[in-house]
N, C-alpha and C positions, 0 to 999 in steps of 0.2 A: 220495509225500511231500507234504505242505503246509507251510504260514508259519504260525509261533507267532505268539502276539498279540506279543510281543518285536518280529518283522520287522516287522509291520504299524508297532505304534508308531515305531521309529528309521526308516522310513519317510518315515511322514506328519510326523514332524519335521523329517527332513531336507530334506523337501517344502518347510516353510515356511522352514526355515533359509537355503536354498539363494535364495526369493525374496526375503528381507530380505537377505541377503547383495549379492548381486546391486543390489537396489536403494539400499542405503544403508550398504553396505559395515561391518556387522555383524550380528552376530547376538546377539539378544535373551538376558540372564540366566534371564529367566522362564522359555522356553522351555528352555534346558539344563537348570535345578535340574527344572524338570516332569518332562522325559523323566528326569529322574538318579530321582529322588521312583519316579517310576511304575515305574522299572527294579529297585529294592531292596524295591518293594511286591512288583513279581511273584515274586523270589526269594523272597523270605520267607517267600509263601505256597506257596513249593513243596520249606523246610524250612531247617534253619539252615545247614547245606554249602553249598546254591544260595546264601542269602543273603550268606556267607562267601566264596564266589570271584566274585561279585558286587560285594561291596565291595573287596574286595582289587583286583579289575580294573578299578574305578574310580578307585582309589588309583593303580595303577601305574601308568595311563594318564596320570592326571594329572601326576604327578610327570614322568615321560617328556615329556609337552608342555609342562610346565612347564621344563625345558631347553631344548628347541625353541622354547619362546616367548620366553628370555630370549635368545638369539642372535639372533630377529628371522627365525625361521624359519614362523613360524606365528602367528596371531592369538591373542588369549587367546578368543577366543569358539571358532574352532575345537578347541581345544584341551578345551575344555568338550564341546562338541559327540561329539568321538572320544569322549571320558572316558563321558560319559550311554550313549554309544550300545555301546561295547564293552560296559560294565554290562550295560544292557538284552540283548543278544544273548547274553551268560556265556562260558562253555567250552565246546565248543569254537569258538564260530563267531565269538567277538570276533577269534581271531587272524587266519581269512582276509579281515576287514572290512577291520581295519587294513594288510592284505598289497594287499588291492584297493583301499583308500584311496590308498596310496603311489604305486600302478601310477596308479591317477587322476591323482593330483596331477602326476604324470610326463607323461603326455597332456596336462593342463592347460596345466602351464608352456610345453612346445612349442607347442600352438596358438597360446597367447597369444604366444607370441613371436616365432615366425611373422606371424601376423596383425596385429602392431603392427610388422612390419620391425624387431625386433632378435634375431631368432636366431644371428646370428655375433654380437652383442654377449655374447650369456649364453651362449654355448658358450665364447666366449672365459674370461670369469667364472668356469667351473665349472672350467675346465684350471685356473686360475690356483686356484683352492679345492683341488684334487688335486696340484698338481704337488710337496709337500713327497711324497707316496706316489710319484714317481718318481723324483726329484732328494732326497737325501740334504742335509741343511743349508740346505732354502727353507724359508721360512714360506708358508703361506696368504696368497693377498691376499683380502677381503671385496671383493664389490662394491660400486660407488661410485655405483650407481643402481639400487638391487634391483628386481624387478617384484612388485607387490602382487594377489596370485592371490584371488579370492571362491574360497575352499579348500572353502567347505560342499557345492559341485558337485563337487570329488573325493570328498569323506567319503559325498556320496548316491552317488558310482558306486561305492563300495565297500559299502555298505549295499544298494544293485541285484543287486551281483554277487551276496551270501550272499543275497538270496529267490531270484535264478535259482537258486543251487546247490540249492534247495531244490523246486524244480517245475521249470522248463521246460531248463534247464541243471545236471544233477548234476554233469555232468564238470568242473565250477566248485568243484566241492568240494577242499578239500585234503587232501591224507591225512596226518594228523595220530593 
């Protein structure tokens, strides 16, 4: 098996997404509409189907993060970021990105929360976000001091996993 120029690119995006992330806690327009631009060139030149589940998965992603990002779940550059990069990758490998993105951001948050002494704070937070699923007539309570994750280091461990799934780790594959 090898990596499409697809992995390569979402990638070395992520690469840099992930250092502007990091360091200035965004990630650049440019860089999203590029990798989106470069992901619907590659479709298209590999026919109008590709290019049609292409955009469609840039769409639905969007729209998808665009939920996410109005509850204050997600950054609007992330959000962009999944959207370019599901694109770029297509069908089937946008869905274990975003399967391994999720799994990411999950590791993420625990480190971070750990590492900054409040893991019983946000364990506390998420019972309190689930407890109307055990308790009948609760509401959700929102947290009252969210933790703000650089998410583009989960979206690159989920853009990691799909090139292992593709050369050194296939068992990474999902069966789809």
């Amino acid at each position: 098996m090898n990596m499409t120029l697809a992995i390569w690119l979402v990638l070395g995006t992520c690469a840099i997404a992930v250092a502007t992330d990091l360091r200035f806690r965004r990630i650049p327009n440019a860089l999203t509409a590029a990798l989106a631009i470069a992901a619907l060139g590659l479709h298209a030149a590999s026919g109008l189907a590709a290019f049609g589940i292409a955009l469609a998965t840039l769409v639905a992603v969007l729209f998808i993060g665009l939920v996410a990002f109005s509850f204050g779940w997600l950054g609007g550059g992330d959000v962009k970021l999944l959207a370019a990069g599901a694109a770029a990758l297509g069908f089937p490998d946008a869905v274990p990105f975003l399967v391994y993105t999720a799994i990411g951001g999950g590791i993420l948050g625990v480190a971070f929360a750990a590492a900054t002494g409040r893991l019983g704070s946000v364990m506390k937070s998420v019972a309190l976000i689930l407890r109307p699923y055990a308790y009948k007539g609760t509401v959700p309570v929102a947290p009252t001091n969210p933790i703000m994750l650089p998410y583009a280091v989960a979206i690159a461990f989920g853009a990691a996993a799909v090139a292992l799934s593709h050369t050194a780790a296939p068992f990474l594959r999902l069966p789809l």
